[in-house]
N, C-alpha and C positions, 0 to 999 in steps of 0.2 A: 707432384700432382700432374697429370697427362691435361693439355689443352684442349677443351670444350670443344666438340666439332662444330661445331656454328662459327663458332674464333675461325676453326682452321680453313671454311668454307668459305668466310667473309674473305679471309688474307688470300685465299686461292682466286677467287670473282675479281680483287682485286688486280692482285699480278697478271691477269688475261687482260681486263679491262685496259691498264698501263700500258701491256703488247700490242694490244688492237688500237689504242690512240696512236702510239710511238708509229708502230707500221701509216697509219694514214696520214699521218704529219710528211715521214719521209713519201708516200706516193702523193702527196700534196708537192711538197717540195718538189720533187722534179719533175714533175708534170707542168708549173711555172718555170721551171729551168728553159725546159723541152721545147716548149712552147715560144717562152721568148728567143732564145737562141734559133727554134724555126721562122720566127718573123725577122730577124735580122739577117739571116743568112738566103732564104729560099730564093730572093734573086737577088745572088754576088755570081760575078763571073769570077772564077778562080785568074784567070789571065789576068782580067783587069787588078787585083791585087798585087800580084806579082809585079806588074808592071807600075805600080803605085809603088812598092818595095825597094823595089832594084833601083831605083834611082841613088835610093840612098849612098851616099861616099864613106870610106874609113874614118876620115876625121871629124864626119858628123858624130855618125856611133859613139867613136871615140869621147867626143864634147859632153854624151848625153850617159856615157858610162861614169866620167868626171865628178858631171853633176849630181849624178846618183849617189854616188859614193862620198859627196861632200854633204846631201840633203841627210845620209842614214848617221852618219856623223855626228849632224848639228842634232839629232834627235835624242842620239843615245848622249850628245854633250849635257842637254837639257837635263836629264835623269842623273847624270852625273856629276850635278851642280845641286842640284837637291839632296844628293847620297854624299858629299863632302861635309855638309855641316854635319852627320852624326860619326863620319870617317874621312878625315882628309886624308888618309894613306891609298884609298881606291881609288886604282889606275883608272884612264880614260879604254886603253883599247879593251880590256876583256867585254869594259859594258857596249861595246856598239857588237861583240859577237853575241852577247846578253837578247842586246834588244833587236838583236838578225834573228838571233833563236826563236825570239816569242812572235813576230812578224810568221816566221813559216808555218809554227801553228795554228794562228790568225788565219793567215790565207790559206791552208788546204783542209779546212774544218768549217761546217756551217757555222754560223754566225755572222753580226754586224764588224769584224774585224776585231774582234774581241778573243779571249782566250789562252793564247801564248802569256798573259801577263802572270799567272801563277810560275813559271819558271824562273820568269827575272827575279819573283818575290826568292825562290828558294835557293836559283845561284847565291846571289847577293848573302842570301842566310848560310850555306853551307863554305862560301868561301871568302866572309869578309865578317864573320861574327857576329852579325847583328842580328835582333830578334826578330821574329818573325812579325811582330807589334811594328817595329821599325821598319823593316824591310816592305810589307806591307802598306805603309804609311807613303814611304816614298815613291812608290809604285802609283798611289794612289792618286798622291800630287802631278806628279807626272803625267796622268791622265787627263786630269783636271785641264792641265798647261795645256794640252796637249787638245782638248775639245774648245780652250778660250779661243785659240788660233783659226782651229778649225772651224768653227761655229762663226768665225768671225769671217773667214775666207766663204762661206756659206750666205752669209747677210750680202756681202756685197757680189755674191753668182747671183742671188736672188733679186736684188735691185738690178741690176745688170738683166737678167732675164724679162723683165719688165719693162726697161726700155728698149731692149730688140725685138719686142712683141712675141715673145715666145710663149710666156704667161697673157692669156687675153684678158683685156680690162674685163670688169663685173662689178655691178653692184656691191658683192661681198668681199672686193676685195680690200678694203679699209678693215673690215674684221679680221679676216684672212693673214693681212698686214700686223696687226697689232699680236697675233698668235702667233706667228712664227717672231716675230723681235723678241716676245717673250721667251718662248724655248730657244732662240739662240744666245740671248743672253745668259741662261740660265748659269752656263761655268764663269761668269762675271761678277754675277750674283752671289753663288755659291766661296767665290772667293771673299769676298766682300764679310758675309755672315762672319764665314772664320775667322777672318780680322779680328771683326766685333765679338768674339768670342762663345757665338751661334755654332749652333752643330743642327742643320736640318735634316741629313739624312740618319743621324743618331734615334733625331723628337720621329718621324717615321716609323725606322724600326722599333720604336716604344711603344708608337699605337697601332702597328699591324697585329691582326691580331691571331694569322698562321705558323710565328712562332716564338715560343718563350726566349725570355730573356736569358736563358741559362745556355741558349744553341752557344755553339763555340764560335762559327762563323757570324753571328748576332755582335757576338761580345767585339770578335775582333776587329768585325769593320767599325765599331760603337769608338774602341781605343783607336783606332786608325783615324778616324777622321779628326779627333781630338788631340791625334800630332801633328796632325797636316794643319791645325787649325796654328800649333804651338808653333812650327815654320814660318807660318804667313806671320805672327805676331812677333817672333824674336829675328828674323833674318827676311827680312822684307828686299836687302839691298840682292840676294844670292834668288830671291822670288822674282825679282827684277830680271836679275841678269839671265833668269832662266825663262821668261816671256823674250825678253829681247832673241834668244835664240831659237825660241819657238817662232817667231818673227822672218827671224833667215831664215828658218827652215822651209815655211811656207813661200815666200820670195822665188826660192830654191825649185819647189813644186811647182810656180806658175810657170816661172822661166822654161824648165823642162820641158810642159807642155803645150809651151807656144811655140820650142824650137822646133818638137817632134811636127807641129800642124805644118810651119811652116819647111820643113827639109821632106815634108812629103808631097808639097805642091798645093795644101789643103787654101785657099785664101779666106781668112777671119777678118771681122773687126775686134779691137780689143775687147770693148763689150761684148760681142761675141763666144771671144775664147773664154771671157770668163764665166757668160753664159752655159757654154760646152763643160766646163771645167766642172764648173757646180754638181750638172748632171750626172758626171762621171763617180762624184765624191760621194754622192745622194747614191747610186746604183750598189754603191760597197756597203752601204746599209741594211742592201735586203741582206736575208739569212739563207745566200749561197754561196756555197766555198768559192773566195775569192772575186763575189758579185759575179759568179761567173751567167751567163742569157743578159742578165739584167744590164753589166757595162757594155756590153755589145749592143741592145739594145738601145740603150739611151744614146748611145753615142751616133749609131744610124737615125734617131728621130731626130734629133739636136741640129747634129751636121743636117740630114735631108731637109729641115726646118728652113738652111742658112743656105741652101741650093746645091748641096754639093753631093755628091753621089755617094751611095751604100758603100760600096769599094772605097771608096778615100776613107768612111768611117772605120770601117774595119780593119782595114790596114794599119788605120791610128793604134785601133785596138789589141792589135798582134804586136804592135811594137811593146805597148805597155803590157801584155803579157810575157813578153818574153823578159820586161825588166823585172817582173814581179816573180815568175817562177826562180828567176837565178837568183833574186835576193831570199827568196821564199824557199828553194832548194839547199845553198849556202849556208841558212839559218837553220836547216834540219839538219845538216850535216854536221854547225857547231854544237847542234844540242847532243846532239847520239854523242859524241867526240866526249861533251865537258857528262854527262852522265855514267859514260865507261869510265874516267877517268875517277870521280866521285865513286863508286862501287868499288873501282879499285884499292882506293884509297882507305874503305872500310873491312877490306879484305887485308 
């Protein structure tokens, strides 16, 4: 039986209508790029950069490529403290090229730094056996550890902002206060539930009501979060050991960008840097590849806030782009690499 042209009218309105949002979202999108990036930049003197740059010596770099390389470690340790209890035979290094992989296509794809996590899900499943229910699940945890730390390193940029006057007092800011403790709690929370043997984002997708319970992606995060919950309840000590290293890892990231302030001449207070730091973390949030306007920006209002010139912010900024594209290039290179390799292997 041939499809009713109304059917076929409606699905054609449609697929234009999807084109015409899709198009205005991306000329939304970088038109805030555009725009931020012109208020950070319009007056740097390219000199003064440079000459904020060049100071730098071999064995600072050196100290902050270290770091790097020990901070990407302790991350990918974390996910591979949680993927031991269903395999203790899987090695430590493939997963820190795993979670280099998912990191590059995080950062060179819009979104909140999200995205590359489906590749660890399918390394992990193509080359360590386990099912995609599983692989998933520890993926999941992962993230979880992984917003506790960060959510937490966020609580205390925000108290920290508050006391350099960065955030101005208000009325509202007692309410204000109690909203964000609650969203930064929430991966606290969320652990907490699973303990007790709650599954909240399961009762969610139960009662949304855009789609059935029979989607596959429904079912599977519904089974995923109900191993992530089995973790937390059977191997609480390896949940442990895997916060303690989300722990270092963050340590890891302040150090980083207190040495970066200070081997550029930038002078902070501690409160301060954490204040700047906050910002920085907050800027990866928006939905442009790699926060790109938005970390330049926050970081010229931040520093300009704390007296110190556009040029010193951006130069900060150039330094953490160029650790972010080599880890972020690095990790597209592992993935091409282990994906020829997989093809191959089916061949």
């Amino acid at each position: 039986m041939s499809q009713p042209s109304n059917s076929i009218d409606t699905t054609s309105r449609n697929s234009r209508r999807d084109k015409i949002l899709h198009v205005l979202r991306a000329v939304l999108l970088y038109t805030i790029l555009l725009a931020l990036l012109y208020w950070a930049l319009h007056n740097i003197s390219l000199i003064d950069i440079w000459e904020t740059i060049k100071g730098l010596t071999g064995w600072q770099i050196g100290l902050l490529l270290i770091i790097n390389v020990v901070v990407i470690v302790l991350m990918a340790a974390r996910w591979w403290i949680i993927v031991r209890v269903n395999n203790p035979k899987v090695p430590l290094l493939p997963m820190v090229g795993y979670r280099l992989s998912a990191f590059g296509v995080s950062y060179f794809t819009p979104g909140p730094q999200v995205g590359g996590e489906p590749l660890q899900v399918i390394f992990l499943q193509k080359n360590y056996g386990l099912t995609y229910a599983r692989a998933t699940a520890s993926v999941v945890m992962d993230k979880l550890l992984e917003f506790l730390v960060n959510f937490l390193l966020l609580a205390v940029g925000a108290w920290a902002a508050f006391r350099v006057g960065l955030i101005p007092e208000s009325d509202s800011r007692p309410i204000g206060s109690l909203i964000a403790l609650a969203l930064l709690s929430w991966p606290l929370i969320h652990l907490i539930l699973l303990y007790q043997g709650r599954y909240p984002i399961s009762a969610v997708l139960r009662w949304q009501p855009f789609f059935t319970q029979r989607n596959k992606l429904i079912r599977l995060i519904i089974v995923s979060e109900r191993m992530a919950a089995t973790f937390c309840q059977r191997h609480l000590g390896a949940m442990l050991a895997a916060i303690g290293v989300s722990l270092l890892s963050v340590a890891g990231i302040i150090a980083e960008y207190a040495l970066m302030i200070d081997y550029l001449g930038i002078s902070l207070s501690a409160l301060q840097v954490f204040a700047a730091l906050t910002a920085l973390q907050l800027a990866f949030l928006m939905p442009l590849p790699g926060g790109l306007g938005a970390l330049e920006a926050s970081q010229v209002f931040v520093l300009g806030a704390f007296g110190q010139p556009a040029s010193a912010a951006i130069s900060l900024t150039l330094l953490q782009r160029a650790r972010d594209v080599l880890n972020g290039g690095l990790g597209l290179v592992l993935a091409g690499q282990e994906i020829r390799v997989q093809k191959t292997a089916k061949k």
